[in-house]
C-alpha positions in Angstrom: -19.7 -31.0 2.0 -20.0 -30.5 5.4 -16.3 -31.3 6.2 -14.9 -28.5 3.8 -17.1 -25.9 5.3 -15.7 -26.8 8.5 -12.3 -27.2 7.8 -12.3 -23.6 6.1 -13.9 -22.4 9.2 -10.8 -23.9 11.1 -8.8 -22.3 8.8 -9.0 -19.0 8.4 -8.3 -18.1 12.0 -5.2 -20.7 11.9 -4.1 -18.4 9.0 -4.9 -15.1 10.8 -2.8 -16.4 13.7 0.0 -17.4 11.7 0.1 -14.0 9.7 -0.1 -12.0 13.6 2.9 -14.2 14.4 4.7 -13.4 11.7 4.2 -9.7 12.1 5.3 -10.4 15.5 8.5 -12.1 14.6 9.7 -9.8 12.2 8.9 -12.0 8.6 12.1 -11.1 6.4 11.5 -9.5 3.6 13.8 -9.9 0.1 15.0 -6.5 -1.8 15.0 -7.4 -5.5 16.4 -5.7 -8.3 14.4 -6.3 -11.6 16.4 -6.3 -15.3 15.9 -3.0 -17.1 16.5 -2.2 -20.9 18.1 1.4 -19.5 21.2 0.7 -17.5 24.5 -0.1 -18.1 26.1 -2.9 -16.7 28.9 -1.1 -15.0 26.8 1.0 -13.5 24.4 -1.1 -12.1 27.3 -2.9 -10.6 28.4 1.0 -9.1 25.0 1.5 -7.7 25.1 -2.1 -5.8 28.7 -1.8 -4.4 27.6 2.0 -3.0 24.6 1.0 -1.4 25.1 -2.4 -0.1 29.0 -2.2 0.1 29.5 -5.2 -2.1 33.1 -5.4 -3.1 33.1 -5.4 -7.2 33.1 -9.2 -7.2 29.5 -9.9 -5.1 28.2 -6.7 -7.0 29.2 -8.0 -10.5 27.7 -12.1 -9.3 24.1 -10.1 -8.6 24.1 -7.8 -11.7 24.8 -11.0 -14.0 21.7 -12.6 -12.2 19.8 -9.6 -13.0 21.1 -9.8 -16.3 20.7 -13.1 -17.3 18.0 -14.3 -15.0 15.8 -11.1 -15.0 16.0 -10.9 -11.5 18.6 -10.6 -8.2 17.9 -10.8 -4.3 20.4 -8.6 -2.6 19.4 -8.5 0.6 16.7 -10.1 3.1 16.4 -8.9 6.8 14.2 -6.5 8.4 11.2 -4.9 6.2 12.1 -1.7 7.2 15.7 -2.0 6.4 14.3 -3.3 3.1 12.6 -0.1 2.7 15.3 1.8 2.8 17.1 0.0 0.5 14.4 -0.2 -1.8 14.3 3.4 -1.9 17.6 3.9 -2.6 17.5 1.9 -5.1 14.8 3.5 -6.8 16.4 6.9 -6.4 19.2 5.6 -8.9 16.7 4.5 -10.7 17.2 0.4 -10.3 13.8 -1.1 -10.8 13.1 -2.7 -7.1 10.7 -4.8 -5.5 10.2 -6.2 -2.0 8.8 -9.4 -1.3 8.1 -11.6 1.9 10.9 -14.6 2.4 8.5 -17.6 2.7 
């Protein structure tokens, strides 16, 4: 008993540190468009080619992802680049989420 109180003792600031250095080294961060009963597919594929540039090709690969597998990543970099993805997204009314690259 004695060892699992101390290893979560030893743990917790190992974790703290690890989560400081990844604040520190910029942890990536994945924009992801969620599958919505609402928009078409054409112009899902519209909204991704305007926002991230995709030529029609890359932006109709990640709207059949959406479409098939719920879900696409469409970009992971900077969290506040993410942001502002994610908010543009959501302004054309794409269901978005951000999420930490592991």
């Amino acid at each position: 008993m004695a060892f699992d109180n101390a290893s979560s003792t030893l743990s917790s600031p190992l974790l703290e540190e690890k989560t400081e250095l990844d604040e520190q080294l910029g942890t990536p961060w994945k924009v992801i468009v969620l599958n919505d009963p609402v928009n078409l597919m054409n112009y899902v594929v519209m909204v991704f080619k305007k926002v991230f540039g995709y030529n029609d090709t890359k932006a109709t690969k990640h709207m059949m992802e959406v479409h098939e597998q719920g879900k696409s990543v469409l970009w992971v970099g900077e969290r506040e680049q993410a942001e502002n993805y994610a908010y543009q997204l959501q302004r054309w009314r794409l269901q978005t989420i951000l999420e930490k690259d592991d």
